[in-house]
Structures are given as structure tokens and as C-alpha cells.
C-alpha positions in Angstrom: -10.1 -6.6 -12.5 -12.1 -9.5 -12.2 -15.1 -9.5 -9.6 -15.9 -11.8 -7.2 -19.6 -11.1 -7.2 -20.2 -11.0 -10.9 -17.5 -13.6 -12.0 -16.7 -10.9 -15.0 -13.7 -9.1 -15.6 -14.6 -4.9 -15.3 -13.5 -1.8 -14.9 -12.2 -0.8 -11.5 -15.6 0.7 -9.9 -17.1 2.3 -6.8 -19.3 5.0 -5.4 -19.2 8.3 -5.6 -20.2 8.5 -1.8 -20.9 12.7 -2.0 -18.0 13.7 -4.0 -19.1 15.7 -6.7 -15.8 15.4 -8.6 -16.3 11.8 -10.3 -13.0 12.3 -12.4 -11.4 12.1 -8.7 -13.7 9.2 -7.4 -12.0 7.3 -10.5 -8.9 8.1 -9.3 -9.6 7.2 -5.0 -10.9 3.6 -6.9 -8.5 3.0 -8.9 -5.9 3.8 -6.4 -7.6 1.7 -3.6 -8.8 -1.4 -6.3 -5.7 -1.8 -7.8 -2.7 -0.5 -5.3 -1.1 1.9 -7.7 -0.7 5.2 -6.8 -2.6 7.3 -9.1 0.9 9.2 -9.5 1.9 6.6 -11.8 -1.9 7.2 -13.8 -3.1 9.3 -16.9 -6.4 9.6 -16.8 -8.0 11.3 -19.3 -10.3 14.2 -18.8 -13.2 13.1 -21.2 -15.9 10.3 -19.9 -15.3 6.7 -21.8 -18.6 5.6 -21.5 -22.1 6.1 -19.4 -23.9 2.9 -18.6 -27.1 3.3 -17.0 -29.4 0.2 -15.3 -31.7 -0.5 -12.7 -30.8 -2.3 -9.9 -33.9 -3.5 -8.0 -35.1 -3.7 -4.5 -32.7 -5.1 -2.2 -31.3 -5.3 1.4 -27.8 -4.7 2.0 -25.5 -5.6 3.9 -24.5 -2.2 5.0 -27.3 -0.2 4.0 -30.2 -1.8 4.4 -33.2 -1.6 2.3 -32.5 0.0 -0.8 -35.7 0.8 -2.9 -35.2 0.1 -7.2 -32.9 2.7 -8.4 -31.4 4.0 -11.1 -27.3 3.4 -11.6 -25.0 5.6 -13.2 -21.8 3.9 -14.5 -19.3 6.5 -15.6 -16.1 4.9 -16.9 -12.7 7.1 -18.1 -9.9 5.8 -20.0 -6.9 5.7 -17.9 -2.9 4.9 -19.0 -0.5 3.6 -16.6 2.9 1.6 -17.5 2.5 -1.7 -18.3 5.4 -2.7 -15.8 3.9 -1.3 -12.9 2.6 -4.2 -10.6 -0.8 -4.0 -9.3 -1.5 -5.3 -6.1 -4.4 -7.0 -5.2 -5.9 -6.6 -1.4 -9.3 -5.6 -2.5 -12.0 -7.9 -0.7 -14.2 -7.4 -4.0 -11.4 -8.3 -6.3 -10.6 -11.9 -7.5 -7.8 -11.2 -9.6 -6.4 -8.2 -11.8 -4.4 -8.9 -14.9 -3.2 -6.9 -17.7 -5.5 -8.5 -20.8 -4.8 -7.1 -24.9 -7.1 -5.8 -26.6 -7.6 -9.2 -28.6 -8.0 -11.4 -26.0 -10.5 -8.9 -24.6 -12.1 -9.0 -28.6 -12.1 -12.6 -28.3 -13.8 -13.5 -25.0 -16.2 -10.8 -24.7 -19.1 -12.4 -23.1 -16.3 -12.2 -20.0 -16.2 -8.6 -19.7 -18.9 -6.7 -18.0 -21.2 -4.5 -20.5 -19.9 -1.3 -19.2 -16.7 -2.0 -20.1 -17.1 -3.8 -23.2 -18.9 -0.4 -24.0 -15.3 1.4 -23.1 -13.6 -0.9 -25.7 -15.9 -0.4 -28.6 -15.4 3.2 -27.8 -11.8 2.8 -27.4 -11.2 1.1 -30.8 
């Protein structure tokens, strides 16, 4: 999917919001980014990747102040059919595409670390 805040195409993403279960946060997202039903999903038990940052001092917009804080990105490979159509609704979301593997090799400064970390992991 491609972000509207980041201009980057990424992995579909959210919070884990108190679940302690992330391989079934992956599944709410993906479900809710990308308007599949995560029937039609393999996901695949094992982490992808971990990417952790800092993101610094803010104020939200729903939460307020945030102090700096560490992020934890946990990504897992996932396999749906190709001919299953996504369906974009998502505020967040500018666009989601199916991309290959080469195109995603050949533009890489487009992709968001974390998942550029899934495809070298991937291939």
C-alpha cells in the first residue's frame, strides 16, 4: 500500500492497541487496510522482519503529547491470490497495487525500510 503520510509504498501496518497476539493484529490490519477478508489470507507463523526506530516527541492528533519512544515494527509474510481485488477505503491509504518483486528491486528508494527489509529477507 502506498501511504499518504510518508509518500512510500509499505507494508500494511497498525497498532497493536493491547492485544498481545501480534500475528492476529496483522491479520485485523490487513483485513481493515486492504478489504480482504483475512479468509482469503496465509499468513505465515514466523516474523518477516523487526524494525525498530525512534520516533520523537510529538503531539497527536488523538493522543496528545507523546514523549520520544521506541517503535517496534513487526512485519509477517502473508499469501493471498493474486485475483482477489483489494479495496481501498482506508483514510491513510493512497493507493494499493499488486507490485513484482522486480519492479520492487528496481525502485527501492520507494519502499519503506521495513519493508524493503521483508524483501531482502524474502529473496
Amino acid at each position: 500500500m502506498k501511504s499518504k503520510k510518508s509518500d512510500t509504498w509499505q507494508q500494511f501496518w497498525g497498532h497493536a492497541d493491547g492485544e498481545s497476539n501480534l500475528r492476529n493484529v496483522a491479520l485485523r490490519e490487513f483485513e481493515e487496510e486492504s478489504g480482504i477478508s483475512a479468509d482469503f489470507l496465509h499468513l505465515d507463523e514466523e516474523i518477516g522482519s523487526v524494525d525498530i526506530h525512534i520516533v520523537p516527541e510529538r503531539i497527536h492528533s488523538e493522543h496528545g503529547f507523546e514523549p520520544e519512544h521506541y517503535h517496534y515494527d513487526l512485519n509477517y509474510f502473508w499469501v493471498v491470490n493474486e485475483n482477489i481485488f483489494f479495496s481501498l477505503w482506508d483514510p491513510d491509504v493512497a493507493e494499493i497495487s499488486w507490485i513484482s518483486l522486480e519492479e520492487i528491486m528496481k525502485n527501492r528508494e520507494k519502499f519503506s525500510t521495513g519493508f524493503q527489509a521483508m524483501m531482502y529477507k524474502y529473496l
